[in-house]
Each structure stands twice: as structure tokens, then as C-alpha cells.
C-alpha positions, 0 to 999 in steps of 0.5 A, a space after each residue: 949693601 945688599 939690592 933689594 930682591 928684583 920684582 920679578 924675582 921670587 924672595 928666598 931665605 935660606 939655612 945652613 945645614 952643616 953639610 948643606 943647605 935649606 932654602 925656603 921660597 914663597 910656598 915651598 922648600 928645596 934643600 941640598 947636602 953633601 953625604 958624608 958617605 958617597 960625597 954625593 950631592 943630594 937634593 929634595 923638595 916639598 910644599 912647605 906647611 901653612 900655619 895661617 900666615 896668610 891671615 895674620 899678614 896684616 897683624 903686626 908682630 903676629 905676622 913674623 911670628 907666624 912666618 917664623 914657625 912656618 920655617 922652623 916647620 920646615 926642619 923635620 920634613 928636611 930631615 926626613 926627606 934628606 937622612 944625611 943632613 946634618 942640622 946645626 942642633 944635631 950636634 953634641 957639643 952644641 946641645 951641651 952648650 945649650 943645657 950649660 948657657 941655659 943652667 948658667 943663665 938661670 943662675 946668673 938670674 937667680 943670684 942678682 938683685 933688683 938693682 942690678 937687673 939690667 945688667 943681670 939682664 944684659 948677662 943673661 942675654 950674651 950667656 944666651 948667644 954662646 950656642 951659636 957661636 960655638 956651632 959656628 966655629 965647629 964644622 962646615 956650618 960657618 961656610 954653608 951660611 955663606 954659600 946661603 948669602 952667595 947662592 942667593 945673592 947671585 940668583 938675585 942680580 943675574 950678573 953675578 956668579 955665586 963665586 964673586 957674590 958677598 958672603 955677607 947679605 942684608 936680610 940675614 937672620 943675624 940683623 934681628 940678634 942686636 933688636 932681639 936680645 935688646 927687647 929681651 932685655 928690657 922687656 925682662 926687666 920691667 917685668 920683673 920690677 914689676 913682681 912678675 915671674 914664671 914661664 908664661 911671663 918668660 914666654 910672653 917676653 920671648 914672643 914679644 921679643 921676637 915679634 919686635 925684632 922682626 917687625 924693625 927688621 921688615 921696617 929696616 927692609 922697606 927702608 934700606 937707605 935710611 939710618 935706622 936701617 943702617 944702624 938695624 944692619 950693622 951689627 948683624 953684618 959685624 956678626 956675619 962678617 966675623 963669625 957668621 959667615 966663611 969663604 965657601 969651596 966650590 965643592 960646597 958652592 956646588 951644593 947651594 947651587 944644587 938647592 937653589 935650581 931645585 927651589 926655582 925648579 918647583 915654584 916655577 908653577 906658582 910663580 
């Protein structure tokens, strides 16, 4: 199992990039890549965007939701700063997969009956994954996801290299996918017996899904050793141990490194 992040420690996240990675402290963003031109590692950093986390801290399920638009406001200014990054959406195959699960899904959705909706449901939901997975198999993404979990585990417990650190970590976004698509799922389904339907009831399941996962999510975290953490944990540690994750090079190592002295580097003020 993954320590829990020391106290005098800044708490990081990350995302892969396919040829590098992004890392996100308390009140900035720091990302390094790898150009696929000169084989040079290049490194930018910025304030990251505020969109009220701070008053909604309080407001269970609003509070995730919030932080989670927060780093997803991030992308763009990474790609703007670091022309060369690849992001995992950039790529054609991933996006063709997207159009196809979503096209599949709504016919999936369209052809069941009501009795068999959790089933429907159910389907929809695993049609909703093969996106990722597909990004995954391809490229260098797999193995940028695990210099994220080493870079970050190993800036954590200052005994470890990032080289002999776990490619697997605790607070990997891969724990809220079992939560997620379980809350989709019945969320879909008991607003569908009940005769509702249309994009903002899709919407409100979706949001909702979200805030539920990340909710259990944090509740596993301030929890780590009891059973509901252990079971919240399991199945996103299967995904990243047999999917998720790749034994990175030192070559790209060297990249995460890069992104998480340039994170340090500029919450240094602020810490």
C-alpha cells in the first residue's frame, strides 16, 4: 500500500502525457515532455486556474467536482506552453474510439427494454471504458502513467528512488472507475424506471456519479486501513497493475523527474 502523503510533504497528482508527464501541486502545474524532434526534455510551469474550490471545500460532492474541473482546466494551458505534448485525446484511433463506444452505447441503450435495463445499463457502462483501454495499449501513455505513481511515490518517502518505487499507487484516478460506473449505473436505471430521459437527466447521472466517486474515493483515503478502503482500492490496482501502468525506461523516468523538480521548484513560495 501506498503511505499516506507526509505532512510536510506538498500533496501531488499527475497525468500522463503520451510523451511525458503533467503534475499538479496545491496552486500550480508543472509538466515535462520528451520532443519527438530533438529528443530533448522540455519543461513549463504556470498557476493553475481557480474555479471556486475553495469555497465549495465544504460542500460534499461539489468539492470533487470543482477540483476535478480545476485540473481538467489545466490541459490547455500545457498544451500551450509545451507545443510538443502529446495529450491522450490527440490521438486519432482514441478519438475514433470514442465516436464508436458512444454511437454503440446509445444503440445498446436504445434496443433493451425495461427489464433488462441493469443489465443495458451494465453494458453501456463497459462499452464506455474501451476509449481508455485502446489509448492505453498504444504509445507510451501506459508507461508515462507509471513514471506518474514512481516520480510521485518516490518524492514522497525520500528513501526511495523513483526506479525501485511502485508503479501502482493508492491515489490513482483509476480507484474511482469501479465507484464510477457503479453509480452510473444504478443512478441510469432508477431514472429511466422512472420515465426520465433527455441530456440534462444524462447530465445530472453523470455529475452525480462523479461526485459519489470521488466522495468514496476521499472517504477510502482518510481511511486506508480499513475494508471498505481495501475493497474501494482493489479494482482500480488490478487496472493499473494490468493495464494502466508499464515499467517505464530511464529515458522517461528522466522526464518525470524533470516535471517533479520544476513542480517543487515553483510551490516552493507557497509552501
Amino acid at each position: 500500500m501506498t503511505r499516506p502523503t507526509p505532512s510536510h510533504k506538498l500533496r501531488l497528482g499527475g497525468m500522463a502525457l503520451g510523451n511525458g508527464l503533467l503534475v499538479h501541486g496545491p496552486t500550480h502545474w508543472a509538466a515535462a515532455v520528451r520532443d519527438p524532434g530533438d529528443g530533448e526534455i522540455h519543461v513549463a510551469s504556470g498557476r493553475k486556474p481557480e474555479l471556486a474550490a475553495s469555497a465549495t471545500e465544504r460542500v460534499p460532492g461539489l468539492r470533487g467536482v470543482t477540483k476535478l474541473a480545476e485540473a481538467i482546466a489545466v490541459i490547455p494551458l500545457v498544451k500551450r506552453a509545451l507545443p510538443a505534448a502529446r495529450l491522450p485525446m490527440q490521438d486519432p484511433k482514441t478519438l475514433a474510439a470514442m465516436a464508436t463506444a458512444a454511437l454503440v452505447g446509445q444503440t445498446v441503450r436504445r434496443r433493451g427494454t425495461a427489464r433488462r435495463s441493469l443489465g443495458r445499463e451494465a453494458a453501456v457502462a463497459g462499452i464506455s471504458l474501451l476509449p481508455a483501454l485502446m489509448a492505453l495499449r498504444g504509445g507510451d501513455l501506459a508507461a508515462y502513467h507509471g513514471v506518474e505513481h514512481k516520480a510521485i511515490a518516490a518524492y514522497e518517502d525520500d528513501d526511495r528512488s523513483a526506479a525501485d518505487a511502485s508503479k501502482e499507487h493508492d491515489r490513482c484516478g483509476s480507484n474511482l472507475v469501479a465507484p464510477l460506473l457503479a453509480s452510473a449505473v444504478a443512478g441510469n436505471v432508477a431514472v429511466r424506471r422512472a420515465g426520465l430521459k433527455g441530456p440534462a437527466v444524462d447530465g445530472a447521472v453523470a455529475l452525480g456519479s462523479v461526485a459519489f466517486a470521488i466522495e468514496l474515493f476521499a472517504l477510502a483515503e482518510r481511511h486506508p486501513d480499513s475494508g471498505m478502503a481495501r475493497a474501494v482500492r482493489r479494482p482500480g490496482f488490478e487496472i493499473q497493475r494490468a493495464l494502466g501502468t508499464r515499467e517505464p525506461t530511464a529515458e522517461q523516468l528522466a522526464v518525470g523527474e524533470a516535471a517533479l523538480a520544476e513542480i517543487v521548484r515553483v510551490e516552493a513560495p507557497a509552501s
